[in-house]
C-alpha positions in Angstrom: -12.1 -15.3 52.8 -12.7 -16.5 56.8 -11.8 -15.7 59.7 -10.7 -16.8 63.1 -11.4 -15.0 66.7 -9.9 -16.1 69.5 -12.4 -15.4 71.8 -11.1 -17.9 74.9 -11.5 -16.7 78.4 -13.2 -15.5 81.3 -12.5 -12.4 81.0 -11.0 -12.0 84.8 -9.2 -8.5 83.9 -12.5 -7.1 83.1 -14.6 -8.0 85.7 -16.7 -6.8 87.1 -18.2 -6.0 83.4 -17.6 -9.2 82.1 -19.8 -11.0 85.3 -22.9 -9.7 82.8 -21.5 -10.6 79.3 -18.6 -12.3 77.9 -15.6 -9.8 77.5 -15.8 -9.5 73.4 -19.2 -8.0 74.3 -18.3 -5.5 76.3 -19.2 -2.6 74.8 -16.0 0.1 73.2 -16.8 3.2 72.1 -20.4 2.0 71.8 -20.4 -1.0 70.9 -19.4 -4.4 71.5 -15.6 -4.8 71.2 -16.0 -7.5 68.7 -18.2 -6.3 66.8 -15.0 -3.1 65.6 -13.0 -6.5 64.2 -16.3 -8.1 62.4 -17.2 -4.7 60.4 -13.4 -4.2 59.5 -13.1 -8.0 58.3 -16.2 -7.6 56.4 -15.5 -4.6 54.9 -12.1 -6.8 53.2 -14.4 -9.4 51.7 -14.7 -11.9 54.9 -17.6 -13.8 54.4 -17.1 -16.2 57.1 -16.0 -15.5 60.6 -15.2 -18.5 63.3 -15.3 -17.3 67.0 -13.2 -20.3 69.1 -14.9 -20.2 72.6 -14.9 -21.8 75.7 -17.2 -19.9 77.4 -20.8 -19.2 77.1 -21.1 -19.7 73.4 -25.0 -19.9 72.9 -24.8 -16.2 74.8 -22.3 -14.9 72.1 -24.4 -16.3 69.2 -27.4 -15.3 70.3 -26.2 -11.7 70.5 -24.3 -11.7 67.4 -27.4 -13.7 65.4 -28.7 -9.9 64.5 -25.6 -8.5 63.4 -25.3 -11.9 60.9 -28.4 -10.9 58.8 -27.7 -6.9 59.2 -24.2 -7.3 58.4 -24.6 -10.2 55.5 -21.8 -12.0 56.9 -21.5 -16.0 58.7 -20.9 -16.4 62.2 -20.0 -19.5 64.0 -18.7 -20.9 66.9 -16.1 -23.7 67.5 -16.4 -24.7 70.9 -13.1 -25.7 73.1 -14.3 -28.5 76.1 -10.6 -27.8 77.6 -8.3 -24.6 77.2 -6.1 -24.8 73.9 -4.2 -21.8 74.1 -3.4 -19.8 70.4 -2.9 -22.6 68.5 -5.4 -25.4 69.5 -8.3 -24.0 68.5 -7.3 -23.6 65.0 -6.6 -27.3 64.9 -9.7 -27.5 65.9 -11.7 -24.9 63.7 -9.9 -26.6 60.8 -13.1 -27.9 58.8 -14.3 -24.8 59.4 -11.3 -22.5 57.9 -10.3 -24.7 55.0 -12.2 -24.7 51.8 -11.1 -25.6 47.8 -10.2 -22.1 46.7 -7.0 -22.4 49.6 -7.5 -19.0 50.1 -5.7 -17.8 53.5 -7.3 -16.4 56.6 -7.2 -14.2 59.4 -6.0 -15.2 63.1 -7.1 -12.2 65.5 -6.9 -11.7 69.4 -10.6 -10.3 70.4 -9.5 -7.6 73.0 -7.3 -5.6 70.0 -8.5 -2.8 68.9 -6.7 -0.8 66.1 -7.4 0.7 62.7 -7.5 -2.9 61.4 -5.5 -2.1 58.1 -6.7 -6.0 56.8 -6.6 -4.7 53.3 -2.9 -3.6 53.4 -2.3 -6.8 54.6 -3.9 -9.0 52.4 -1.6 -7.2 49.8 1.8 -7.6 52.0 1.0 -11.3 52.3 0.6 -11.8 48.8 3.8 -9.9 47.8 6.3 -12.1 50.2 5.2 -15.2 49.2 5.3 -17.0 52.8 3.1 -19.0 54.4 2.1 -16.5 57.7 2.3 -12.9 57.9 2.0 -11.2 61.1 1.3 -7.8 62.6 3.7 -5.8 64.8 3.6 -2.9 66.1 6.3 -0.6 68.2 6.0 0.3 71.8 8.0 2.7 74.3 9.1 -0.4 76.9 9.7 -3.6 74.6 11.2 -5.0 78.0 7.8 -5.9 79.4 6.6 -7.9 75.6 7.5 -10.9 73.5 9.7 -8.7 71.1 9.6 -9.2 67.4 13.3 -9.6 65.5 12.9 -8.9 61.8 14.8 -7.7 58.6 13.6 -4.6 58.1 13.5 -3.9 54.6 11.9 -7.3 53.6 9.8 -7.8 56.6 11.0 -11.2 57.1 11.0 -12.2 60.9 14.3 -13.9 62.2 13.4 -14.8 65.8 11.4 -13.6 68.7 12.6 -12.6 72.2 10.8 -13.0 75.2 10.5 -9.9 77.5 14.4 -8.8 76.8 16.8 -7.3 79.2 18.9 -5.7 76.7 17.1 -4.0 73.8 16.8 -6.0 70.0 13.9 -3.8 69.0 11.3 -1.9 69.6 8.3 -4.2 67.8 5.9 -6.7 69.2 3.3 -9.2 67.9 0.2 -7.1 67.9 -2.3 -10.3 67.8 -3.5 -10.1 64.2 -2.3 -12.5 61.7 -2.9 -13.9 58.0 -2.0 -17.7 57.6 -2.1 -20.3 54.9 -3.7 -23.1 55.1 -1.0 -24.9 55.3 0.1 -23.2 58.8 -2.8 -26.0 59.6 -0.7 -28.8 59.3 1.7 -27.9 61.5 -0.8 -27.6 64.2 -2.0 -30.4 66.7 -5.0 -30.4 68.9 -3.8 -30.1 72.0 -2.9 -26.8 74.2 -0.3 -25.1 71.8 0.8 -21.5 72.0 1.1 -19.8 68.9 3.5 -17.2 69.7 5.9 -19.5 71.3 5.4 -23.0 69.0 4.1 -22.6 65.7 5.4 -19.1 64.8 9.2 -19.6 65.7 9.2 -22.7 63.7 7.8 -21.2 60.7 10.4 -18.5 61.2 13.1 -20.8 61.4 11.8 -21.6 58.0 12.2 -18.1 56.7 8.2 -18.4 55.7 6.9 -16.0 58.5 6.9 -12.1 57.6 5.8 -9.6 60.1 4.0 -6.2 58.8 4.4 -2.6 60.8 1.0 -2.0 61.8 0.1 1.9 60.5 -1.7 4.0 63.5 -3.0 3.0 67.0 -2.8 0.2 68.5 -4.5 -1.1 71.9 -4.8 -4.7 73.7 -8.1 -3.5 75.4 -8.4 -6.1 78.0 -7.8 -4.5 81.5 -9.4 -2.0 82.6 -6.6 1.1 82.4 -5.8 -0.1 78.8 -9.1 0.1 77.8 -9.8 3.7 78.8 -6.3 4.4 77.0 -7.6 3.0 74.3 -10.6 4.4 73.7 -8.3 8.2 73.7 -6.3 6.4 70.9 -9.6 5.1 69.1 -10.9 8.8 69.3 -7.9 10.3 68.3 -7.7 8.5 65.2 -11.4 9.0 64.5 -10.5 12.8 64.7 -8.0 12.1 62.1 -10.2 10.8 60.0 -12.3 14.2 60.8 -15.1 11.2 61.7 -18.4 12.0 61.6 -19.2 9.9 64.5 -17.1 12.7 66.6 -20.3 15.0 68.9 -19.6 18.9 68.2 -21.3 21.6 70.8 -20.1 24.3 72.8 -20.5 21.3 76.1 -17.8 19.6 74.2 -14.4 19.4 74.6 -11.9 17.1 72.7 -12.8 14.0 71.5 -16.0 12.8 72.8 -19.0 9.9 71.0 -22.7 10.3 71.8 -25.1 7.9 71.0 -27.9 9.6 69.3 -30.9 8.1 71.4 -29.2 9.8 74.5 -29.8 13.0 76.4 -27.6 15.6 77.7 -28.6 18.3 80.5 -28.0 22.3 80.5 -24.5 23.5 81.1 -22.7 20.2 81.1 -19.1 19.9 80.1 -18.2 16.4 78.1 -15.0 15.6 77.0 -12.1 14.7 76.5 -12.4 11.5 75.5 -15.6 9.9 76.4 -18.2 7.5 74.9 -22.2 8.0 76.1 -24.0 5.2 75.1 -27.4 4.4 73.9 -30.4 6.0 76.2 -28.1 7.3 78.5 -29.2 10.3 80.5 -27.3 13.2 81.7 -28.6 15.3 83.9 -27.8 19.5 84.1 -24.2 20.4 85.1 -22.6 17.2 85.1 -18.7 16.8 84.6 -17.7 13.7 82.4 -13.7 13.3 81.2 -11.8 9.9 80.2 -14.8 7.6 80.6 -17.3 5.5 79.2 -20.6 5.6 80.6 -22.5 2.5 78.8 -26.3 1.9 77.4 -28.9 3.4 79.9 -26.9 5.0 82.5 -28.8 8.1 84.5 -26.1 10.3 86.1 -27.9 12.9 88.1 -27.5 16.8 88.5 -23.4 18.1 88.9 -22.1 14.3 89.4 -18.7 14.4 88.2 -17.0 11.3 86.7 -13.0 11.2 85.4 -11.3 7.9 84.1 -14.1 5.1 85.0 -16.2 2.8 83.3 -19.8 3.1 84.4 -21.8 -0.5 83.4 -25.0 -0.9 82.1 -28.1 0.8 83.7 -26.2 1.9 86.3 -26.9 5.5 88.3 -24.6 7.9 89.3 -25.9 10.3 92.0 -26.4 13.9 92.2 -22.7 15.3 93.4 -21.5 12.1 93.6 -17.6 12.2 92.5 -16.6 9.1 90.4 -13.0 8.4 89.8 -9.5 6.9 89.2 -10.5 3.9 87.0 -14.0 3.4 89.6 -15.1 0.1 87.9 -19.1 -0.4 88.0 -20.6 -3.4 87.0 -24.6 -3.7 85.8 -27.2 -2.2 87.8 -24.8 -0.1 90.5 -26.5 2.6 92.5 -24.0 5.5 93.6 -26.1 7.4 95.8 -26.1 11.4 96.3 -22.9 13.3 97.2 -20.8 9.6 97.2 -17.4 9.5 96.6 -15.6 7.2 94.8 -11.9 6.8 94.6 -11.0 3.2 92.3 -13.9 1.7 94.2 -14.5 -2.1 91.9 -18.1 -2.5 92.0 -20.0 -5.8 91.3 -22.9 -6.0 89.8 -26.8 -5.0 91.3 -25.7 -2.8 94.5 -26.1 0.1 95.5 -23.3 2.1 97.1 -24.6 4.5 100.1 -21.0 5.2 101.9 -17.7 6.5 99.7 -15.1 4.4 98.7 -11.8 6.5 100.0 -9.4 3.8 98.3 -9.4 2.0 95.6 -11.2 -1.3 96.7 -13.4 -4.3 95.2 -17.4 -3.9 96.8 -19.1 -7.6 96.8 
């Protein structure tokens, strides 16, 4: 089987991460995002996956030219020269995802992260017998989504609803699909939206079935979302009773350490944090609702609470980090700062305290 990632942008939302490496490798939970949806497709039998990119494609490969060998699995590119939206690229990838056994593949949006239940839906596709299946999956405020209208008992979708004022369900396109090839056909290469062309006329068609996606789900692109959804990542690792979960009397909830890094005496970590690789953690530091990514130093009773700290950054000794503080690579918080949803760019350093939330060039 193959696959298709729609890789795409600039990765604006993420920024200023994304100003050192394209968004799908920003690293979640420890490692790069797209690297959770290459694993889980492999781990189905997908022996071929298709990343359509505009942006800094020899950067992606490059990066994800180890993971080919380690993983056993192809990776290519299919490069855009103009935006396509959903659709266009896989006009364009369409050598690339078509072969003689006419096997289907899968369609996913790079910033999802879930519990990728691929096999489950390799079998729901097969047992409807149409020519796309889709995931969905059910939110609290359908108002502010492209809602989903289906049959219930069969799956089958009737129509789709843009961002309703009056409720028709609770269930929205959750960026994961498994196609036919011939969805291909009905594709042209120019700037097409998936969502809003090709699936509404397969609908009309009765051949489009949507799927309940079974556990978390998270569109990991901006900044708050992404800190939610590394709680509901850990969560459903702790479900799992994961391994991967760290255990110590410093701990407290759900919390991931990477095993190369070190952490100080009397410490409290947790909940819901990821420490990456080489990271070092000095004594009496408080970390909650964070990610603090490969070879970040933060110094004696620092505190940091719902932030992302970049790459080989340093946080300072009593330096307070907080409400979603962004750093980028290389950021310097000095001693006793203060940080209140300060948005730092990459390679400063940061002597004064940020009182409100504020982007630092």
């Amino acid at each position: 089987m193959k696959a298709l990632i729609l890789v795409g942008g600039f990765g604006t939302r993420l920024r200023p991460l994304t100003l050192s490496v394209p968004k799908p490798l920003v690293d979640f939970a420890n490692k790069p995002m797209i690297l959770h949806q290459i694993e889980a497709l492999k781990a189905v039998g997908v022996t071929e996956v298709v990343l359509a990119i505009n942006y800094q494609p020899e950067v992606m490969l490059n990066f994800l030219k180890e993971f080919e060998t380690k993983l056993g699995i192809k990776i290519t590119c299919s490069q855009e020269t103009e935006p396509l939206g959903t659709a266009g690229p896989l006009a364009l990838a369409r050598d690339k995802l078509v072969d003689d056994a006419g096997e289907p593949f899968f369609v996913l949006n790079s910033d999802v992260i879930s519990e990728y239940p691929f096999k489950e839906m390799i079998e729901f596709h097969k047992s409807h017998g149409g020519e796309a299946s889709l995931m969905v999956t059910k939110v609290d405020e359908p108002s502010k989504y492209g809602v989903v209208v289906m049959e219930e008992s069969t799956g089958q979708v009737e129509r789709f609803v843009e961002k309703p004022k009056l409720f028709v369900g609770n269930k929205i396109n959750a960026g994961i699909y498994l196609l036919d090839p011939c969805v291909l056909e009905r594709i042209q290469l120019r700037p097409t939206s998936i969502e809003k062309e090709v699936f509404p006329n397969i609908a009309a068609e009765k051949k489009l079935y949507a799927m309940v996606l079974p556990g978390f789900w998270m569109d990991v692109g901006q900044p708050r979302d992404y800190i939610t959804g590394l709680r509901l990542y850990l969560d459903s690792l702790k479900k799992r009773s994961s391994p991967k979960l760290a255990l110590g009397s410093h701990i407290v909830g759900n919390v991931i350490v990477d095993e190369t890094a070190k952490i100080g005496e009397g410490c409290l970590i947790g909940p819901d944090v990821a420490i990456g690789p080489g990271c070092v953690i000095e004594s009496g530091v408080r970390l909650s609702r964070c990610t603090v990514m490969r070879g970040v130093r933060v110094k004696k009773h620092a505190c940091v609470s719902g932030s992302i700290i970049g790459w080989h950054s340093t946080v300072g000794q009593w330096a307070r980090v907080e409400n979603m503080t962004i750093l980028g690579e290389d950021v310097h918080v000095c001693d006793e700062i203060y940080s209140n949803g300060g948005v730092v760019l990459p390679h400063k350093e940061i002597k004064s305290s940020i009182l409100k939330p504020e982007i630092v060039m």
